[in-house]
N, C-alpha and C positions, 0 to 999 in steps of 0.2 A: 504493500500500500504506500502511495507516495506519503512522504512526511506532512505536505498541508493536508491531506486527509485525514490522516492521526492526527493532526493539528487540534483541527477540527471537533474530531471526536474527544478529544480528550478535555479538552473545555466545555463540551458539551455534560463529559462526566464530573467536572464540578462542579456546575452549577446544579443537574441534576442529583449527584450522589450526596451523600450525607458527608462533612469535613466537622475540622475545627477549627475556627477564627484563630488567626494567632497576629497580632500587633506587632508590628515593627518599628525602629528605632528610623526615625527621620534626620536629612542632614542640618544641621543648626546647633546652638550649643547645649543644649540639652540639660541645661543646667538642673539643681536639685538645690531644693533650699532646705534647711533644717534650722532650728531656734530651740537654742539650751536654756533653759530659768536658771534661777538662783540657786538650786537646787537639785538640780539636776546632773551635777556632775560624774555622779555614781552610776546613770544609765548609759549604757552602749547601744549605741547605732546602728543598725545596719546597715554597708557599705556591700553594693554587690563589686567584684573585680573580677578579672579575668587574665590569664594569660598571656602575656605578649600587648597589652591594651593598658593603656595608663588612666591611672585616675590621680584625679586632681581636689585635695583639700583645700579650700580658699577661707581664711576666715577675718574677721573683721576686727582683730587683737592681735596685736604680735605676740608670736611664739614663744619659751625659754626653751629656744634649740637643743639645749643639751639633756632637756629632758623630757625628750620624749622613748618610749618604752614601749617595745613591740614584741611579740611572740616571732620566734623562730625566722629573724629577719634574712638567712642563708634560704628563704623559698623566695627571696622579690630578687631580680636584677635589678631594682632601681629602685634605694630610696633616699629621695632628696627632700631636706627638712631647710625650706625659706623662712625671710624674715613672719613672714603671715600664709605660709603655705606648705602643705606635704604633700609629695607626689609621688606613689607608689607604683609598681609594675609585677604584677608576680610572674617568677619564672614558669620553666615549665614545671620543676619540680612540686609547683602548687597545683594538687587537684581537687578535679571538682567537688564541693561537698565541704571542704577542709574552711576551716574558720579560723583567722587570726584576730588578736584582741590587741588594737594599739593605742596609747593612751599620752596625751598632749597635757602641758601646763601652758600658762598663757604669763607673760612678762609681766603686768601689772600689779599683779596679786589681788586683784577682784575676783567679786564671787558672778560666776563659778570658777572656781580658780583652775579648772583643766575640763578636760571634755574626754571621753571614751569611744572609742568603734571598734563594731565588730564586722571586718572586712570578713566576706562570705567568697568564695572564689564559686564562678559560674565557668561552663565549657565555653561561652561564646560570646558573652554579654559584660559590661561595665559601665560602673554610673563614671563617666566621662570628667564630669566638675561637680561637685558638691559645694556650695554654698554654707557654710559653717555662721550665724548670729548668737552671739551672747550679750550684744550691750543693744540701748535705745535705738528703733531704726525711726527715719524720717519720716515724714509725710510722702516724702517722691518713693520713697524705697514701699511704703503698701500701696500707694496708686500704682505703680510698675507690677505689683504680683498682683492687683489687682486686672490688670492688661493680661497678664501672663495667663489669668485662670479665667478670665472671659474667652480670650483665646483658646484654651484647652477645652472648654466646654461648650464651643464652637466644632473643634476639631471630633468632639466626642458626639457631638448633634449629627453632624456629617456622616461618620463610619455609623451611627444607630438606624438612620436615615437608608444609608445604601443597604445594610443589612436584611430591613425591613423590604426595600425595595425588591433585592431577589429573591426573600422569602416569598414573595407575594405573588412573582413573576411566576410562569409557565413555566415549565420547563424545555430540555432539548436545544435545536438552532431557536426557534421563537423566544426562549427565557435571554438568551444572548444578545438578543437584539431590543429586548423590553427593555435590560439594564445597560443597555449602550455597551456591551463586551466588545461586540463586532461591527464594521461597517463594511462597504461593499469591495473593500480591500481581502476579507478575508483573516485567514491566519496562517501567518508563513510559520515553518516548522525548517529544523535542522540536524543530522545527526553531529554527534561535537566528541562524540569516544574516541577517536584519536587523534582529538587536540587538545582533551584537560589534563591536568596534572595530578592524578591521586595522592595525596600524602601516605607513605607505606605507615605512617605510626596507626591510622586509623583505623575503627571497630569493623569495618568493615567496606570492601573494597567496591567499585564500578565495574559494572562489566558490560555496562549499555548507558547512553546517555544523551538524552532527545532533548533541544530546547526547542521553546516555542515564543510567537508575538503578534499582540494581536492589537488593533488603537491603542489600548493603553493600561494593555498586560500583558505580563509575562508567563512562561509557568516552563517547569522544568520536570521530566520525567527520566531517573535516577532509577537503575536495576541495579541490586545491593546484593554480594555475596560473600562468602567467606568468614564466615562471622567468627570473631576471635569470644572462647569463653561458653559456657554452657545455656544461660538465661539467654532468654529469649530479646529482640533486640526491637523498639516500634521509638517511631520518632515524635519527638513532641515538638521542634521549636526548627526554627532554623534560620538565618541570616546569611543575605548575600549582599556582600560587600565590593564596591569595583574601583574608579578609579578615586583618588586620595578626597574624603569629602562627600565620596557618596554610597548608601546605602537603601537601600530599595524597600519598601514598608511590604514585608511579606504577608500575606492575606491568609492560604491557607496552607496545612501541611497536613497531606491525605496517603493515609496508608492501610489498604486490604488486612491486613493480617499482620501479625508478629514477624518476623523473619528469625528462623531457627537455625541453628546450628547442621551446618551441611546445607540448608534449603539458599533459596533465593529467592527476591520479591519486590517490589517498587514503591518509590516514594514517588508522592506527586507534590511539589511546591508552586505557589502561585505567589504574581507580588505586582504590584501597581508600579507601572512605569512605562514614560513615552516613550517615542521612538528615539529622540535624543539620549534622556539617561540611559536605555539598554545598549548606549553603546560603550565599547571595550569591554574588557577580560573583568569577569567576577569570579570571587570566591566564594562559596557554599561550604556552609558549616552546618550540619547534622545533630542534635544533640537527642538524649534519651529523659525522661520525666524524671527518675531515677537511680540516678545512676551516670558515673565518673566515663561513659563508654561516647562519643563522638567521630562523625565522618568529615572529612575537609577534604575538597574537591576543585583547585584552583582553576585558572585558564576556562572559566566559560564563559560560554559567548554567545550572544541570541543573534536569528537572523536580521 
């Protein structure tokens, strides 16, 4: 079958078949804010990090650099303690699941005189800058988050919006065209198996690999074998990442069945993106609900 027929049909199986929504990180700063009280210096934070991905502590007091106090600082390649900032990187030796606790005094000696987190390591994911407040903020600094969360619950209006919308649509080619999927372009489809790049560390390896584009998505169909390890292997999450800056808000991530040890079986990922951002080389990161096990899939490329 030529690949725009699978194209085709395979868009067709998402919107018909049953998936799971999954949210994607968009390009921007992505900032994260948090406000510690007077008393609150004894609770810890949660910081998600990741591997090879830096995150960034910003806070609004300068630091006493020399005392800050980390668990098992031999799992970060990088960590840099500023006048008003920390900036961590865990290596690879950090897996997923693994939690460190690091803990900051602030130079003034007001309360709260330090602040606590507990960085959480993810396979694929990092809060990028974190925004750290413990003293009086402005008037401009809550009209600003106030912008920030009319904006977010704009953005959240939208994705409940389109959701609702293909629920409601038909299914097959007609649900396609209800939710504006397709237009008289069609969907170009591409084989790309011997031009990505498998990472040999990964759970488990490619052995087929179809991308797809249609106005203004994406979707990738991913045959997975080899599965290293006895449990059974289903994907939960995934992120594709292309050139510096940009990241694709993947929609959904559809999978038949478990894939077993000795078996094989496919992912299917979808992700909103025009003709312009799907171009150049992406990487595809795989990750499992739980559990430290991940597939990384560099060099793809939509038509």
């Amino acid at each position: 079958m030529h690949a725009s027929s699978l194209g085709v049909l395979l868009v067709v199986s998402l919107v018909a078949g049953s998936s799971a929504a999954q949210g994607g990180v968009m390009s921007g700063n992505g900032a994260r804010r948090i406000e510690i009280g007077p008393d609150e210096s004894g609770v810890s934070v949660a910081v998600a990090v990741s591997p090879g991905l830096s995150t960034v502590l910003l806070f609004d007091s300068e630091l006493a650099q020399d005392s800050i106090d980390m668990d098992a600082p031999k799992s970060f390649s990088i960590i840099d303690v500023g006048r008003m900032t920390l900036r961590v990187v865990p290596s690879a030796k950090a897996a997923p699941g693994e939690k460190f606790r690091v803990s900051v005094r602030f130079r003034d000696g007001a309360a709260p005189p330090g602040a606590s987190f507990l960085l959480t390591v993810h396979p694929a994911r990092a809060d990028n800058l974190v925004e750290v407040y413990r003293s009086a903020r402005s008037i401009e600094s809550y009209q600003q988050e106030a912008r920030e969360a009319r904006a977010e619950a704009l953005r959240f209006k939208e994705e409940n919006a389109r959701l609702m919308s293909e629920h409601s649509s038909p299914g097959g080619l007609a649900g396609l065209l209800a939710i504006g999927g397709i237009d008289v372009s069609g969907v170009a489809g591409k084989f790309v198996t011997m031009t990505i790049s498998p990472d040999p560390k990964s759970s488990l390896q490619p052995i087929n690999v179809l991308s797809y584009r249609s106005k203004d998505r994406v979707a990738l169909e991913v045959f997975l074998s080899d599965l290293r390890g006895e449990k059974p292997w289903t994907a939960s999450g995934a992120t594709l990442r292309g050139p510096p800056g940009i990241e694709l808000k993947v929609l959904r991530v559809w999978q038949k069945a478990p894939i077993t040890s000795g078996g094989a079986d496919r992912v299917v990922i979808e992700a909103e993106a025009t003709a312009e951002a799907a171009r150049g080389a992406f990487s595809l990161k795989l990750w499992e609900a739980d559990g430290p096990r991940t597939v990384t899939i560099g060099n793809v490329t939509f038509p």
